[in-house]
C-alpha positions as CSV (number, residue, x, y, z in Angstrom):
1,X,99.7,-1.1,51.5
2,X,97.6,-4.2,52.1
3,X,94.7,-3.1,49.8
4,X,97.9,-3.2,47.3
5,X,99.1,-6.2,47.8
6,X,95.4,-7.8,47.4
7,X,94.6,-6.0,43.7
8,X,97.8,-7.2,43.2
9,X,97.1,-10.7,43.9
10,X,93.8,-10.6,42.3
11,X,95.5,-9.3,39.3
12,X,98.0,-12.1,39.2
13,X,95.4,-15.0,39.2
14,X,93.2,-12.8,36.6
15,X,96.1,-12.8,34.0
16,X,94.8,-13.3,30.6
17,X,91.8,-11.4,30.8
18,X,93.2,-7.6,30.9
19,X,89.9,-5.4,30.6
20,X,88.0,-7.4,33.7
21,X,91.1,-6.4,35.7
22,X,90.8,-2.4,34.4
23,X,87.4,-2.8,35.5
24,X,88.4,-3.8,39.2
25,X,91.1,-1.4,39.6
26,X,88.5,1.6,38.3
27,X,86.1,0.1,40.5
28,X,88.4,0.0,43.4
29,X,89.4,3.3,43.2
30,X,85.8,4.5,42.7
31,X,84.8,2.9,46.1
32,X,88.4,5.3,47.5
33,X,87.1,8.7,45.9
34,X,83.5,8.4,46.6
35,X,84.6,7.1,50.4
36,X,87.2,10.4,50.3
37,X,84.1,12.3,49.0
38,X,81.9,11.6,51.7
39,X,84.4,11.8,54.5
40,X,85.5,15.7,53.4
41,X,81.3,15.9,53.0
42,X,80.6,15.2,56.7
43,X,83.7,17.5,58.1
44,X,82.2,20.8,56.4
45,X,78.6,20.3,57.8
């Protein structure tokens, strides 16, 4: 909930430039799935 509440507050002060806020929210959830990726990684082995 919290790491909602910050992309959404980044968002808000980021308003008139759209495509640098697509890039943070792809980023963002990169950084989730690779971090979700390497945690179910390290429980198999």
């Amino acid at each position: 909930m919290q790491l909602i509440l910050f992309i959404y507050l980044k968002t808000t002060r980021m308003k008139g430039s759209w495509k640098s806020i697509v890039l943070y929210v792809i980023r963002i959830i990169e950084l989730v799935l690779t971090g979700a990726a390497g945690g179910a990684a390290s429980q198999l082995f």
